[in-house]
LOLOMI-278213 format. One record per residue (C-alpha): residue in one letter; x, y, z; residue number from 1. Coordinates in nm, 3 decimals, padded with zeros to 5 digits. Each point is the difference from the previous one (the first is absolute). Layout:
BEGIN
<pt residuo="A" u="X" v="Y" w="Z" num="NUM"/>
...
This chain:
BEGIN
<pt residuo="X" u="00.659" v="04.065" w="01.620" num="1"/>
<pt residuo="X" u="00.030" v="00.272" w="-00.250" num="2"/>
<pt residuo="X" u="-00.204" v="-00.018" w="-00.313" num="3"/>
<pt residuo="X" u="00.157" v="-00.026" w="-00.311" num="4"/>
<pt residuo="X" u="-00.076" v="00.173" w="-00.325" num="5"/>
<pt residuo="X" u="00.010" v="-00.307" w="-00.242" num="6"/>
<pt residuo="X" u="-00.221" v="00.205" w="-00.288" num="7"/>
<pt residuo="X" u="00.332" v="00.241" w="-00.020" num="8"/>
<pt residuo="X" u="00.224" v="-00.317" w="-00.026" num="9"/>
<pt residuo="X" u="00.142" v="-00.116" w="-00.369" num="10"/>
<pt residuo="X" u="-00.070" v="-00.321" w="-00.130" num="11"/>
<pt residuo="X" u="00.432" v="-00.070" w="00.080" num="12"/>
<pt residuo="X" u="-00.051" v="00.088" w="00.376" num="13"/>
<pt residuo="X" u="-00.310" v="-00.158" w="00.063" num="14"/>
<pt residuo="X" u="00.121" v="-00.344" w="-00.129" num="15"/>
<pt residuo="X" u="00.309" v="00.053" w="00.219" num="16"/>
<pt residuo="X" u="-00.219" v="00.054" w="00.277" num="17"/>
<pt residuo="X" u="-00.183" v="-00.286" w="-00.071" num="18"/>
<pt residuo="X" u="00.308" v="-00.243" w="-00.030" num="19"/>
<pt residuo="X" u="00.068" v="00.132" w="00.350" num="20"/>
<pt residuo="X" u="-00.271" v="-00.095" w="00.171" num="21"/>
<pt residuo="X" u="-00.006" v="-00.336" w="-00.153" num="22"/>
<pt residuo="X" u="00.343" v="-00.063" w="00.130" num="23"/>
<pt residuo="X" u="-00.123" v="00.175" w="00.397" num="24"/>
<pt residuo="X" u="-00.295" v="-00.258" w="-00.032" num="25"/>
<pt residuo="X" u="00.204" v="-00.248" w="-00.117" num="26"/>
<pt residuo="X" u="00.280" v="-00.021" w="00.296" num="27"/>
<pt residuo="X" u="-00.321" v="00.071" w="00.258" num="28"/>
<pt residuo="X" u="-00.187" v="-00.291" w="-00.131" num="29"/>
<pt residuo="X" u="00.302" v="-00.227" w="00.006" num="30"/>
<pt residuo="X" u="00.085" v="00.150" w="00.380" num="31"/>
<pt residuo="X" u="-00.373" v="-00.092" w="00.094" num="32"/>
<pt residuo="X" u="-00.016" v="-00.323" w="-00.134" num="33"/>
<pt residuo="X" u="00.319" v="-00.058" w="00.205" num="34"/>
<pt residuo="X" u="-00.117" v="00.105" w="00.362" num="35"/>
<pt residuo="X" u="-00.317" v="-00.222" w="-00.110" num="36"/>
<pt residuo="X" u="00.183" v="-00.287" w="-00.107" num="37"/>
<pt residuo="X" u="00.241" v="00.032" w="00.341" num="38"/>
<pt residuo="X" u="-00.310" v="00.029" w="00.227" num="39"/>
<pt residuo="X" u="-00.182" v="-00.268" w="-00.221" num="40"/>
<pt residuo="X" u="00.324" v="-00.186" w="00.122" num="41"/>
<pt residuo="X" u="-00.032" v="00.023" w="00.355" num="42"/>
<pt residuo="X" u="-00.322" v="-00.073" w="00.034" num="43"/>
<pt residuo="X" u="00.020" v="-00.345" w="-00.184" num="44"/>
<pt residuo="X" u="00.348" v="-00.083" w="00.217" num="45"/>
<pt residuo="X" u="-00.137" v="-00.332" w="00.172" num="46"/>
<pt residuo="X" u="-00.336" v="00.004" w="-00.045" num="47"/>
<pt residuo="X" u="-00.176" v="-00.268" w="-00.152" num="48"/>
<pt residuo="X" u="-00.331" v="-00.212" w="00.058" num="49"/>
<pt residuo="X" u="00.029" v="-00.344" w="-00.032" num="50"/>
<pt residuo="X" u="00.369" v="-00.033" w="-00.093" num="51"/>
<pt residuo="X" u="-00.105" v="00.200" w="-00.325" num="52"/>
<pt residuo="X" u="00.024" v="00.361" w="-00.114" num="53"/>
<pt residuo="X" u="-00.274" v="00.241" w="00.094" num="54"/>
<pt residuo="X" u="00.025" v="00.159" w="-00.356" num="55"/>
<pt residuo="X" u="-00.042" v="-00.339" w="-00.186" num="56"/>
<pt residuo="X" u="-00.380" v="-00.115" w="00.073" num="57"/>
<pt residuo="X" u="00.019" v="-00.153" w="-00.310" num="58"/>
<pt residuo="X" u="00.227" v="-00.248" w="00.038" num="59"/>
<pt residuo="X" u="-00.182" v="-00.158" w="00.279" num="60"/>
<pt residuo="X" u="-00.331" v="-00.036" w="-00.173" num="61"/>
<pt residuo="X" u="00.210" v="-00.137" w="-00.289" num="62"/>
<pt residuo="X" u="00.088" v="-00.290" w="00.206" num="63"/>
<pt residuo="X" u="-00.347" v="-00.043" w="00.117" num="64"/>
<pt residuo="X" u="-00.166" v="-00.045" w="-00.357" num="65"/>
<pt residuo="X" u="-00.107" v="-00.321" w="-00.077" num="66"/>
<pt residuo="X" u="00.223" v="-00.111" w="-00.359" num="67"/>
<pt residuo="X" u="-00.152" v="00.018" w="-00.331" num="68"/>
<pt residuo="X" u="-00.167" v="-00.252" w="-00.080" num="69"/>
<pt residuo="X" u="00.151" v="-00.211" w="-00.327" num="70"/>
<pt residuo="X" u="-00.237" v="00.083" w="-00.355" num="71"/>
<pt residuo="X" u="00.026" v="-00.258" w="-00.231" num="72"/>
<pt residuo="X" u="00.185" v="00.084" w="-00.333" num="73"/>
<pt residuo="X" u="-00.244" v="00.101" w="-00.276" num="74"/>
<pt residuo="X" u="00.160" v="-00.092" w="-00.335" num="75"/>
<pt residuo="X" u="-00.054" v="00.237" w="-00.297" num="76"/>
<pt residuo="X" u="-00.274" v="-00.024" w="-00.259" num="77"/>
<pt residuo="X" u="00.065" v="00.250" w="-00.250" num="78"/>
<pt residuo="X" u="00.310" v="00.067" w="-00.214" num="79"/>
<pt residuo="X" u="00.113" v="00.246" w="-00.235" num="80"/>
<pt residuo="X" u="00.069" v="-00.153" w="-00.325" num="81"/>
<pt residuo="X" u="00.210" v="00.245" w="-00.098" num="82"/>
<pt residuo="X" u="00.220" v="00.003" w="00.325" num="83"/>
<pt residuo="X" u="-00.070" v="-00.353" w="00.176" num="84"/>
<pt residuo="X" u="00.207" v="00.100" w="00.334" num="85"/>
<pt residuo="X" u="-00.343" v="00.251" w="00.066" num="86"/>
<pt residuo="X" u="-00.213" v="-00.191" w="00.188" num="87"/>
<pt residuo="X" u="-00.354" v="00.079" w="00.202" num="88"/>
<pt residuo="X" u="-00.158" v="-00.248" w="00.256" num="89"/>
<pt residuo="X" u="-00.344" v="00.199" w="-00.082" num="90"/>
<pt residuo="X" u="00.025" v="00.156" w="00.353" num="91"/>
<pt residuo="X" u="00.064" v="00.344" w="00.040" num="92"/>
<pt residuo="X" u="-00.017" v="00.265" w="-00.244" num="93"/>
<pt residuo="X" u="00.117" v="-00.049" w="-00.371" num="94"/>
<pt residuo="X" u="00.319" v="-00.004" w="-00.110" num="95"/>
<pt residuo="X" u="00.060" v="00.323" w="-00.250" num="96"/>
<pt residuo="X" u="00.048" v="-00.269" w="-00.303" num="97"/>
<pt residuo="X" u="-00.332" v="-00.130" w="00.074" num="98"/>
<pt residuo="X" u="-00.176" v="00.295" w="00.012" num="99"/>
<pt residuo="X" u="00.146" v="00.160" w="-00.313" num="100"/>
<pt residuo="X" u="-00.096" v="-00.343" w="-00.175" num="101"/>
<pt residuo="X" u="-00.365" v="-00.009" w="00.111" num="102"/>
<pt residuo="X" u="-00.019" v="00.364" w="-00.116" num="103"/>
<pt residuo="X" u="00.090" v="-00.118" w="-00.359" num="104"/>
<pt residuo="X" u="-00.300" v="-00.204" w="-00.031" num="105"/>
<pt residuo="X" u="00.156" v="-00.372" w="00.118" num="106"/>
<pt residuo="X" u="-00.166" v="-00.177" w="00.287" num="107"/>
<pt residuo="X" u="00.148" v="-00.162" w="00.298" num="108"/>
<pt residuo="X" u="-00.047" v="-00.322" w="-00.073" num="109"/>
<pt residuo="X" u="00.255" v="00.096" w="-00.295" num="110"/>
<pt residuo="X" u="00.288" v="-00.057" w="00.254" num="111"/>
<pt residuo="X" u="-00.084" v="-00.266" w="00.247" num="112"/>
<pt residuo="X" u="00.239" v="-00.253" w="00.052" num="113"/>
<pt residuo="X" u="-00.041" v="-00.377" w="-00.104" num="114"/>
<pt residuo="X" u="00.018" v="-00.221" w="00.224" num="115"/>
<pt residuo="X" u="00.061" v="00.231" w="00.302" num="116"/>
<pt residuo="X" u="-00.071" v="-00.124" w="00.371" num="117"/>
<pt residuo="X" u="-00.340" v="00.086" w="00.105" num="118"/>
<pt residuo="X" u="-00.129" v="-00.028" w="00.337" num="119"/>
């Protein structure tokens, strides 16, 4: 392979010479990834374990995991006066509206909820 003189080279030739190799890398990558993709192929033809696919594990341990257990719903106990659709259970972090408002001096008990459902 000869070696090129790329200092000598305006800025005009050595972006065209750039473009081309992008597009030579380009169709070689594309050609590779399709041999890979056809041998990929023939190797997987038939073959599972287990009536499953070789390539998804996952799937099978998916099936094996015991269900999530059920949490019981935890009801909110702090509301944004100005916006009463904001709610926070108190678990978790803050809600933004919370924080801002405890920065400005009120305390939390300023926005608990009458009446809500504690257990």
């Amino acid at each position: 392979m000869k070696k090129l003189e790329l200092e000598g080279l305006s800025l005009d030739d050595l972006w065209a010479l750039h473009e081309q190799i992008g597009k030579l890398l380009s169709s070689r990558i594309i050609a590779e990834k399709q041999q890979l993709e056809k041998r990929l192929d023939q190797l997987n033809r038939g073959k599972s374990i287990g009536g499953s696919n070789v390539l998804e594990p996952k799937a099978n341990e998916a099936k094996m995991r015991r269900p999530r257990r059920n949490y019981p719903k935890v009801f909110p106990k702090y509301q944004n006066p100005a916006v009463p659709s904001e709610t926070w259970s108190g678990r978790g972090k803050q809600p933004r509206w919370l924080v801002l408002a405890l920065q400005s001096g009120r305390t939390i008990e300023d926005f608990e909820i009458p009446n809500s459902q504690m257990r």
